[in-house]
N, C-alpha and C positions, 0 to 999 in steps of 0.2 A: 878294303883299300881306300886311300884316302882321294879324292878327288883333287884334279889338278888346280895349283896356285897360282902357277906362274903363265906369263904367255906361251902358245904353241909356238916351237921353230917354227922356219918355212918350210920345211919336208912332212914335221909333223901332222901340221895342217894340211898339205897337199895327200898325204893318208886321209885325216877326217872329211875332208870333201869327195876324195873317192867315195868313198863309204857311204856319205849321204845322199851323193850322188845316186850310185847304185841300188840303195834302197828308199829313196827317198817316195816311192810309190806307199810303200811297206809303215815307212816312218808315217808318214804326213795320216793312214786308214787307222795308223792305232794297232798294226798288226805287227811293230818289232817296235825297241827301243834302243837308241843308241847313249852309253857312258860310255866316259872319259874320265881314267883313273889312272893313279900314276904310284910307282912302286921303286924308288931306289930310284936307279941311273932308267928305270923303262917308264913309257906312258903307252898304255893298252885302251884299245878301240875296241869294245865289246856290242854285237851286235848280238841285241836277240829277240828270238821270233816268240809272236803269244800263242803260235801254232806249236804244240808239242812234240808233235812229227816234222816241222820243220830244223834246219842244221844253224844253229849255235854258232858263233866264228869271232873269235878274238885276233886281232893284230898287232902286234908288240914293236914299239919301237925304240931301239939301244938311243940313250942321247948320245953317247960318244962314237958309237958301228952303230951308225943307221941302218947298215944291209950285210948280208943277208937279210929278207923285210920276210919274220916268223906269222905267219897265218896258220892258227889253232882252229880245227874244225869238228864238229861232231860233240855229241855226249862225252865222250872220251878225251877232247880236245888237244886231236893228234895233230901234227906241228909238219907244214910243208913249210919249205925255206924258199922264198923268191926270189932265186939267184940277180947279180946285180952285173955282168959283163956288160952292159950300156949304160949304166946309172942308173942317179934316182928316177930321172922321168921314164925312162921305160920298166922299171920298177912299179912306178905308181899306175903305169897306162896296162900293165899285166893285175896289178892288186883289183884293177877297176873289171879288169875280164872274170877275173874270177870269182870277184863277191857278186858281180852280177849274175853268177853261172848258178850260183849257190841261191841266193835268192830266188829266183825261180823255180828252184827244187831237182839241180843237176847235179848232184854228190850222191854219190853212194862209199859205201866202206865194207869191207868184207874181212872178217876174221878166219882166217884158216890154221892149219894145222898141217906142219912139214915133220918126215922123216929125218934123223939126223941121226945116221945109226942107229942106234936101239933108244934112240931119243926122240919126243917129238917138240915140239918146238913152237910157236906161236908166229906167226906172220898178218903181219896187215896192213891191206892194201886201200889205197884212198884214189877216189878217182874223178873230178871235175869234169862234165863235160862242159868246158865251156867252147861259146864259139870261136870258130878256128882250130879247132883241136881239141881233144884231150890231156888233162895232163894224171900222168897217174903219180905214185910214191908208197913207198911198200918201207916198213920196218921189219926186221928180224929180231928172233930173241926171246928170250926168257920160255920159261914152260909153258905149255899150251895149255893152262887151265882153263881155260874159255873155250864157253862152248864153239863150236863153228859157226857164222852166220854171218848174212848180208844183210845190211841195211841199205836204204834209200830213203834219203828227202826227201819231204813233201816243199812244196812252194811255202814263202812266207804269206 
């Protein structure tokens, strides 16, 4: 992906300063990196840790639909959407709870396996603890080729 040319919007950037924010502990030891890459009409905030047990987390942000604001987390990099019912600023003041929650080593993700009639089915559940809450997000679908399991993050 090619890196960005142009200047960030003002939302864009209020994304990359959460981000820096949040791990800016992480950033400054050497223990993640943050790029800034840009694909079509998205510019993606990629955060990653030198810890290989720690969680991976890309941010995507539409130029034209800012929001829903796509936070991709995990190996896997399965895709919570950060609903926007107050706007960007509380948009960006939820992205900051979260990637802090994650940077500390608060995600876990669990692959299961549903009935569905005489089918079984793949389910996965993603689960933040950050403070104030939990937030969890679960996918349905596709066959349960995978095996069963939980993971959890280590800290970056």
């Amino acid at each position: 992906m090619p890196m960005v040319e142009r200047p960030l919007e003002p939302f864009e950037q209020s994304v990359l300063d959460a981000i820096r924010e949040e791990a800016r502990g992480a950033l400054e030891a050497g223990r993640a990196e943050l790029e800034v890459t840009s694909e079509g009409d998205w510019i993606n905030f990629q955060l990653r840790p030198s810890n290989q047990g720690a969680c991976q987390l890309t941010v995507s942000v539409n130029r034209e639909e800012h929001l829903p604001l796509p936070l991709a987390l995990g190996r896997d990099q399965v895709v919570h959407e950060i609903e926007a019912p107050n706007g960007e600023d509380a948009v960006v003041r939820e992205l900051r709870r979260l990637v802090g929650a994650v940077v500390r080593g608060r995600y876990d993700e669990e692959w299961r396996h549903l009935r569905r009639g005489r089918r079984s089915v793949a389910q996965f559940v993603g689960t933040i603890h950050a403070e104030g809450g939990p937030i969890r997000f679960s996918y349905d679908g596709g066959e349960a080729y995978r095996p069963q399991k939980r993971r959890r993050y280590a800290p970056y």
